[in-house]
PADREN-869360 format. One record per residue: residue in three letters; x, z, y of N, C-alpha, C in turn. Coordinates in steps of 0.001 Angstrom, whole numbers, padded with zeros to 6 digits, always signed. Example, Ala and Ser with C-alpha at 12.3 -4.5 7.8 and 13.67 -1.06 7.14 Angstrom:
% PADREN-869360
ALA+013190+007800-005690+012300+007800-004500+013200+007800-003300 SER+012850+007080-002250+013670+007140-001060+012900+007870+000030 
//
This chain:
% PADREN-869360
UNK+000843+000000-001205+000000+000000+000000+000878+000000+001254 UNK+000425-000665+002203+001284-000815+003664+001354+000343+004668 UNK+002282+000937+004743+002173+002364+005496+001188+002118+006743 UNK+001250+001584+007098-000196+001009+008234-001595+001500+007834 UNK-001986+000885+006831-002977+001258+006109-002751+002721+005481 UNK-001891+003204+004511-001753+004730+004432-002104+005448+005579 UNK-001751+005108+006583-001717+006187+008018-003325+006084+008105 UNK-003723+004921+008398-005630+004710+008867-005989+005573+007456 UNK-005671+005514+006400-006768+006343+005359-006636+007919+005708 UNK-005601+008343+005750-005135+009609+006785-005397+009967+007266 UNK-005780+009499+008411-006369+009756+009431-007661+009651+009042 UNK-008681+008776+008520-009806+008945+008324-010243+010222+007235 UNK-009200+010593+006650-010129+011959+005703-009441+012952+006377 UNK-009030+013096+007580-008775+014239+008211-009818+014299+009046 UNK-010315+012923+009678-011283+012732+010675-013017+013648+009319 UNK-012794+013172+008289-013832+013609+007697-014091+015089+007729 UNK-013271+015795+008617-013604+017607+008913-014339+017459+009579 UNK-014819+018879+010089-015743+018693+011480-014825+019465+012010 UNK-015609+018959+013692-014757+019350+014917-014282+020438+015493 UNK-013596+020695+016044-013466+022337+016652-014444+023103+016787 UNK-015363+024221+016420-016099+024839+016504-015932+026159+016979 UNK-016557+026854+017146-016395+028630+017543-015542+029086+016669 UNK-014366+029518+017620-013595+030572+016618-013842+031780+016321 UNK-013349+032819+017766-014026+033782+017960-014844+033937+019123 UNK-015264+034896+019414-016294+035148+020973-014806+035733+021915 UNK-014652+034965+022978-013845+035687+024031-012338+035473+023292 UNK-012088+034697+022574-010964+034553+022154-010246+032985+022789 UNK-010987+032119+023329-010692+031126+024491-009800+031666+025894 UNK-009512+030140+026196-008855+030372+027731-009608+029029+028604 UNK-009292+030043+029918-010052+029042+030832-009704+027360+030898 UNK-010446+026927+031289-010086+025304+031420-008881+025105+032407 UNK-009001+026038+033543-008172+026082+035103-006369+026318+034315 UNK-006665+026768+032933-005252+027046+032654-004802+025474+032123 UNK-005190+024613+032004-005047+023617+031170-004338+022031+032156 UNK-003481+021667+031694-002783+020341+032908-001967+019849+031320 UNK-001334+018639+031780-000241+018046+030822+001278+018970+030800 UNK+001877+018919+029979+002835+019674+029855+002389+021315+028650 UNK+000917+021243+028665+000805+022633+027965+000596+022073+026417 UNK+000573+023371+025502+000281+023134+024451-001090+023923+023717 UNK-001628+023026+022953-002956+023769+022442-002898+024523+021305 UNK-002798+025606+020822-002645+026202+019536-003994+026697+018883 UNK-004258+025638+017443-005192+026279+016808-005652+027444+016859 UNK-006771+028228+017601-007395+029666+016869-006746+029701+015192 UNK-006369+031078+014600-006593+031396+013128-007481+030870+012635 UNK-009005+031148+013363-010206+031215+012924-010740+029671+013140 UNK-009958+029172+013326-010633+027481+013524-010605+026913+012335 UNK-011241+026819+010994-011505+025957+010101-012099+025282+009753 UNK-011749+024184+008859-012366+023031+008205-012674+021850+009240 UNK-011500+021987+010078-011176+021062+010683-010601+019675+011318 UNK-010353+019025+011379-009174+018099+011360-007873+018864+012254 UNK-008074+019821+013017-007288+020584+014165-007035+021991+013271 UNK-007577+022047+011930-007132+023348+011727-005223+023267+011220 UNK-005038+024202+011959-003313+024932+011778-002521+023566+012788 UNK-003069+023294+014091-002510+022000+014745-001517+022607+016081 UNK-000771+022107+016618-000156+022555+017574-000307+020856+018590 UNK-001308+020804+019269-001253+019655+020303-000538+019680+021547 UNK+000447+019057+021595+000870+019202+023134+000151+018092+024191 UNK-000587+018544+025462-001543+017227+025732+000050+016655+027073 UNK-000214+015053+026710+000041+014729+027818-000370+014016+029315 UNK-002058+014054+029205-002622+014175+030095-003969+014588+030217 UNK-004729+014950+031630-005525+015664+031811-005775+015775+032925 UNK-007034+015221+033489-007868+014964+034684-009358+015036+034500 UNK-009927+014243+035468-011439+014340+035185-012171+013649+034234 UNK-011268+012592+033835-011802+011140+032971-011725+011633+031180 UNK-010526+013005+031317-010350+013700+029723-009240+014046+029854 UNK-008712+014041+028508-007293+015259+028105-007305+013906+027045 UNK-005647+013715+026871-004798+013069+025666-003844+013696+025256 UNK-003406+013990+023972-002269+014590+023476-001834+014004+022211 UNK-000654+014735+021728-000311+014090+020405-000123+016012+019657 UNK-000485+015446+018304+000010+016938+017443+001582+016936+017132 UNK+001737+018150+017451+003516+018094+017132+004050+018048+015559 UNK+002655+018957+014858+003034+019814+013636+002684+018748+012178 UNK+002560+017111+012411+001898+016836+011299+002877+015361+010831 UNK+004062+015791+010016+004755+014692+009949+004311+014468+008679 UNK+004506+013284+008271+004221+012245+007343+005240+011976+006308 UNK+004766+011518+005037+006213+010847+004332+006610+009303+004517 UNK+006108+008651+005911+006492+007216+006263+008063+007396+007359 UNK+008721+006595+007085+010100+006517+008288+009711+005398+008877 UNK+010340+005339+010097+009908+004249+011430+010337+002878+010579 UNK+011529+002885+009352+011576+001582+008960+010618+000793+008652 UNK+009942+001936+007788+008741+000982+006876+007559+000569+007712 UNK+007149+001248+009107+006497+000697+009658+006623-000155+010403 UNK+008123-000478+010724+008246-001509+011532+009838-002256+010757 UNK+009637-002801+009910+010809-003052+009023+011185-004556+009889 UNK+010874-005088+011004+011495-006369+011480+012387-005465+012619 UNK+012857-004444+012692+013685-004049+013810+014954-003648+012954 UNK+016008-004085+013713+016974-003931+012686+017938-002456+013011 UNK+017431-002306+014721+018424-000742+014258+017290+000303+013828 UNK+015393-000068+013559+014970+001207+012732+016013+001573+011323 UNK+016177+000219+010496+016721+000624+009145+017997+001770+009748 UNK+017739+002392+008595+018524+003730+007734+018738+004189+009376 UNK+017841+004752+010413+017571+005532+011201+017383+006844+010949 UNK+016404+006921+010081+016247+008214+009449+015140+008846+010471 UNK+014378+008320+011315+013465+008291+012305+012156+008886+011357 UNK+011292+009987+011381+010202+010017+010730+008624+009632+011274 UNK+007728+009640+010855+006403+009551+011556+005715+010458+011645 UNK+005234+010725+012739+004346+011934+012521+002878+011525+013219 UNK+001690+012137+012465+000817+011823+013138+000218+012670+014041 UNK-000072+011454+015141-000022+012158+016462-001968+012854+016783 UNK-002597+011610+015943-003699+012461+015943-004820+011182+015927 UNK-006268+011353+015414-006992+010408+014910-006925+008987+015358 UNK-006910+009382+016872-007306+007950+017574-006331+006955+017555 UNK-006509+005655+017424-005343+004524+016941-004168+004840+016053 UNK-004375+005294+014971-003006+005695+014278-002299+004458+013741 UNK-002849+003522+014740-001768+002110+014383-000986+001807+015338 UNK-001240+002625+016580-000437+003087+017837+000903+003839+017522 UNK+002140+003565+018031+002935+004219+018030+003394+004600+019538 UNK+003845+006183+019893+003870+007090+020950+004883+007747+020744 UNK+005930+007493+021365+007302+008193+021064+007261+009286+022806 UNK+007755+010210+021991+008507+011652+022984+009884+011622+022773 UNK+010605+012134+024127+011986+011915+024128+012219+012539+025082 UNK+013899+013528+025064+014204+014086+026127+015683+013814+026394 UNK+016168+013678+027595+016841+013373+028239+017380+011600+028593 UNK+015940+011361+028962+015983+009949+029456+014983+009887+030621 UNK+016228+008734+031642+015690+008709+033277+014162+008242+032948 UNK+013231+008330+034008+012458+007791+034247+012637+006490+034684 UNK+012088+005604+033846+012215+003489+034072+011029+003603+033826 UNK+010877+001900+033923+009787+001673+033473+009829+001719+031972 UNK+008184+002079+031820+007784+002284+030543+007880+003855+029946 UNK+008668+004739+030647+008999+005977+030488+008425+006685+031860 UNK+007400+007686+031399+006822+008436+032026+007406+009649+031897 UNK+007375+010501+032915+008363+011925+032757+006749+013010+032522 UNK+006703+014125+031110+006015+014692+031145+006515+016439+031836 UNK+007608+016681+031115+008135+018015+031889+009118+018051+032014 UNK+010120+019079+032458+011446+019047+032684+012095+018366+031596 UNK+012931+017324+031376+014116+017039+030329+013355+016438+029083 UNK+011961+015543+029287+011336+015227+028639+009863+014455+028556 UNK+010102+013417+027816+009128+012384+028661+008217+011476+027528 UNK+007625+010411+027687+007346+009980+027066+006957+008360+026852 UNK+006819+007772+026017+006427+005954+026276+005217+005457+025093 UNK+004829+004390+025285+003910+003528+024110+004791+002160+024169 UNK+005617+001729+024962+006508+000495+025102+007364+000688+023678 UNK+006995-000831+023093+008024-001281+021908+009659-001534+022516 UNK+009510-001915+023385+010940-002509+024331+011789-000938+024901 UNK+011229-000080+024845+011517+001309+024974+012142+002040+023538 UNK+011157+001872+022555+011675+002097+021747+012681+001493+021165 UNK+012954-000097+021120+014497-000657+020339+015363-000333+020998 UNK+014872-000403+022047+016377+000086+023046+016531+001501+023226 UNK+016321+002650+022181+016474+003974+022106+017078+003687+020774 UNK+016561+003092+019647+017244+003128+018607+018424+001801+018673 UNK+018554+000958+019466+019908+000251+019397+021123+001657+020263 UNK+020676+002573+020641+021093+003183+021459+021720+004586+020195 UNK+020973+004365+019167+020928+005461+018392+020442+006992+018769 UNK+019407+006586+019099+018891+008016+019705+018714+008670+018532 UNK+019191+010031+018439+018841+010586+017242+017794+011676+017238 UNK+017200+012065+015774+015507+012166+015452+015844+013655+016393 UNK+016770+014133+016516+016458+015757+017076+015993+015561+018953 UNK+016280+014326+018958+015806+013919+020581+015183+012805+020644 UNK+014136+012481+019843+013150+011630+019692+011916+011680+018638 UNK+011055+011392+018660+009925+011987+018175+008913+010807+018227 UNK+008013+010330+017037+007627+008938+017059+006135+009480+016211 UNK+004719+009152+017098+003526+009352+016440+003208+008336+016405 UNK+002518+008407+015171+001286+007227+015292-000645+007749+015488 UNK+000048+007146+016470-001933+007983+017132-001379+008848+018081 UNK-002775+009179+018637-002752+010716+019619-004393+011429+019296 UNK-004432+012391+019790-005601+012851+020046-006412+012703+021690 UNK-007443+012759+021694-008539+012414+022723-009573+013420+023300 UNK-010162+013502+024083-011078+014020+024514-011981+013558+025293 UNK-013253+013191+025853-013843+013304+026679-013606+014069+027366 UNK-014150+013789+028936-014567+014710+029996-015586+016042+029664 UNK-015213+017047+029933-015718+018232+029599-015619+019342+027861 UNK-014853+017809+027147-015225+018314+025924-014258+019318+025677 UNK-012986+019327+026130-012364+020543+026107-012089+021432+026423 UNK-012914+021166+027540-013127+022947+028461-014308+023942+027778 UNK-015153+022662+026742-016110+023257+025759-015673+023973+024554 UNK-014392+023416+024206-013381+024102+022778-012895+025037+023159 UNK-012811+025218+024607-011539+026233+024852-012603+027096+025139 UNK-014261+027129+025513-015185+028181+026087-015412+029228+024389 UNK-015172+028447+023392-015538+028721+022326-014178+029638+021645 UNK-013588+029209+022196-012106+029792+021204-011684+029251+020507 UNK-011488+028072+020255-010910+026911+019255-009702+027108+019645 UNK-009245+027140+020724-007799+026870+021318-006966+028318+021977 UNK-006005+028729+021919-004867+029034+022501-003998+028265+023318 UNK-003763+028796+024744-003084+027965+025313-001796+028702+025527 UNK-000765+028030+025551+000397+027924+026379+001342+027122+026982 UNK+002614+027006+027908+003299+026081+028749+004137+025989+027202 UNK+003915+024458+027513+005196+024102+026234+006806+024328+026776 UNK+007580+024039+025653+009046+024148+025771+009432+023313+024835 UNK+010616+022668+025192+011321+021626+024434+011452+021841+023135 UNK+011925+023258+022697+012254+023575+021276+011407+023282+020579 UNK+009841+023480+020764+008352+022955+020187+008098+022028+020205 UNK+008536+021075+020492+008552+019701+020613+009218+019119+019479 UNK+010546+019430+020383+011588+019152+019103+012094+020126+017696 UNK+011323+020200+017384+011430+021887+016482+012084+021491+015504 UNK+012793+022033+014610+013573+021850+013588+012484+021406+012188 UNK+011739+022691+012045+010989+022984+011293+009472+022664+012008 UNK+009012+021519+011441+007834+021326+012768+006310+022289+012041 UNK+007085+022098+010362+005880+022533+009553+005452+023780+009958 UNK+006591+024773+010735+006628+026111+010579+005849+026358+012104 UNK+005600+025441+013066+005117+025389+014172+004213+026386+014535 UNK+002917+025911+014047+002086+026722+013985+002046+027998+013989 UNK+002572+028778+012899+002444+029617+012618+003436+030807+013304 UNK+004406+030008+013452+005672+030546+014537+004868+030770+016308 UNK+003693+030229+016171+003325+030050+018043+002083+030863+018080 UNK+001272+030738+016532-000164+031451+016767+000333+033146+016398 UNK+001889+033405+015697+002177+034610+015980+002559+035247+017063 UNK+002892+034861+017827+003532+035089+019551+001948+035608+020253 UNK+001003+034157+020041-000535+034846+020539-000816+035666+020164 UNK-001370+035427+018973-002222+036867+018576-001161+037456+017405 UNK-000671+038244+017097+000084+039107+016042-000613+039037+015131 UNK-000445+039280+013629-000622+039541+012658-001221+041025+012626 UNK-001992+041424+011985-002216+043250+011686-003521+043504+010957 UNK-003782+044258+010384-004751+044805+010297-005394+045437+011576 UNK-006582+044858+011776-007511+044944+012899-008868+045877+012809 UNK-009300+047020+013473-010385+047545+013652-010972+047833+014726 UNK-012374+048279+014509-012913+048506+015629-013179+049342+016348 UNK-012540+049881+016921-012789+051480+017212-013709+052231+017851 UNK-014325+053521+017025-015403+053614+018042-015669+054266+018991 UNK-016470+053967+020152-016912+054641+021103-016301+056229+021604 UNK-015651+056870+022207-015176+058123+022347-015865+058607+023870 UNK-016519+059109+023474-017204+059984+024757-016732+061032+025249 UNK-016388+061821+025954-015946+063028+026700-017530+063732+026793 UNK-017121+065050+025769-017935+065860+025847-018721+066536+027380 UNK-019534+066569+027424-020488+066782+028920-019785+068430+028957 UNK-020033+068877+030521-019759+070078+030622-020947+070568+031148 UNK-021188+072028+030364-022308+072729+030212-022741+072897+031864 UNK-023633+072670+032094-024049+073571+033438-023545+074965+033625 UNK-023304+075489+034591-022804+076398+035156-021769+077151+034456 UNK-020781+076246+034268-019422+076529+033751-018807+075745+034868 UNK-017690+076180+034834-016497+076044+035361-015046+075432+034771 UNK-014788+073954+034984-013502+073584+034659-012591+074254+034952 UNK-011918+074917+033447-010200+074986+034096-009465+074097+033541 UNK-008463+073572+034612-007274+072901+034380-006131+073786+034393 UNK-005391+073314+033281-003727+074131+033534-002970+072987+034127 
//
């Protein structure tokens, strides 16, 4: 089968979850916290999702929607096999990762420490991004290597409003990304490395109610 086609079936039985739903009550963040450059971290409690255990970093976000790519979901395809007429992909060692449902026949490379040209948009400090094929050969005739380059196929999407609706619910954790999350060694370990920083691990209860006993009428507080 043509890794092209592998990726679209992929993507379609991930698409076969349902969508972000209520995680917890009050376990969201405001929309006002949300711009390009941040990252979205699955709720725990977000399952049976296509987003469950996802780390999205969006790279944009206005009134028209939010676009991002997932950091945490690499693939067993290398950039050769999807594009085997480029001759410096071979034995690159470049992997794929999918970036998230929409066009996963799209490829969206992240990269840091390259000027802003054309075709290269700067998303945060020391790190940027392109959809240009002519961007990409000329990173790998360049030998950019995989620890400073990063190649999805697809991104994720939103409508207008729809994610200020995930985030009212608690689907999402937010925070300002950082390069290391991007470029993470271990991308598998992502997740779980970022939703521990949010919320900790523990055994959780509820504690109850503690009232301060009333003082009797016509007594007298002493304090020492």
């Amino acid at each position: 089968m043509h890794p092209i086609a592998a990726l679209l079936i992929i993507a379609g039985l991930l698409m076969g979850s349902s969508s972000p739903a209520a995680a917890r009550d009050g376990a969201g963040n405001g929309s006002s916290d949300i711009d390009a450059g941040v990252v979205l971290v699955a709720d725990r409690n977000l399952t049976g999702s296509y987003f469950t255990n996802t780390v999205v970093l969006l790279l944009q976000h206005d009134d028209h929607g939010s676009i991002g790519v997932i950091l945490n979901r690499r693939t067993g395809f290398l950039l050769e096999q999807l594009l085997p007429e480029l001759p410096h992909a071979r034995k690159s060692g470049h992997a794929i990762y999918l970036g998230g449902p929409v066009s996963p026949d799209t490829l969206l490379m992240l990269m840091r420490h390259e000027k802003t040209a054309s075709g290269i948009a700067p998303l945060m400090d020391g790190v940027s991004f392109s959809l240009e094929r002519e961007v990409l050969e000329a990173l790998l005739e360049r030998r950019k290597p995989a620890r400073d380059l990063r190649v999805y196929a697809g991104y994720t999407g939103w409508t207008r409003g729809q994610l200020a609706n995930e985030l009212a619910v608690g689907a999402w954790r937010v925070m300002r990304a950082e390069t290391a999350m991007i470029f993470h060694d271990n991308p598998n370990d992502l997740w779980e490395e970022l939703i521990d920083r949010l919320d900790p691990p523990g055994i959780r209860v509820h504690a109850p109610q503690v009232r301060e006993p009333a003082t009797p009428a016509g007594t007298i507080e002493c304090h020492a």
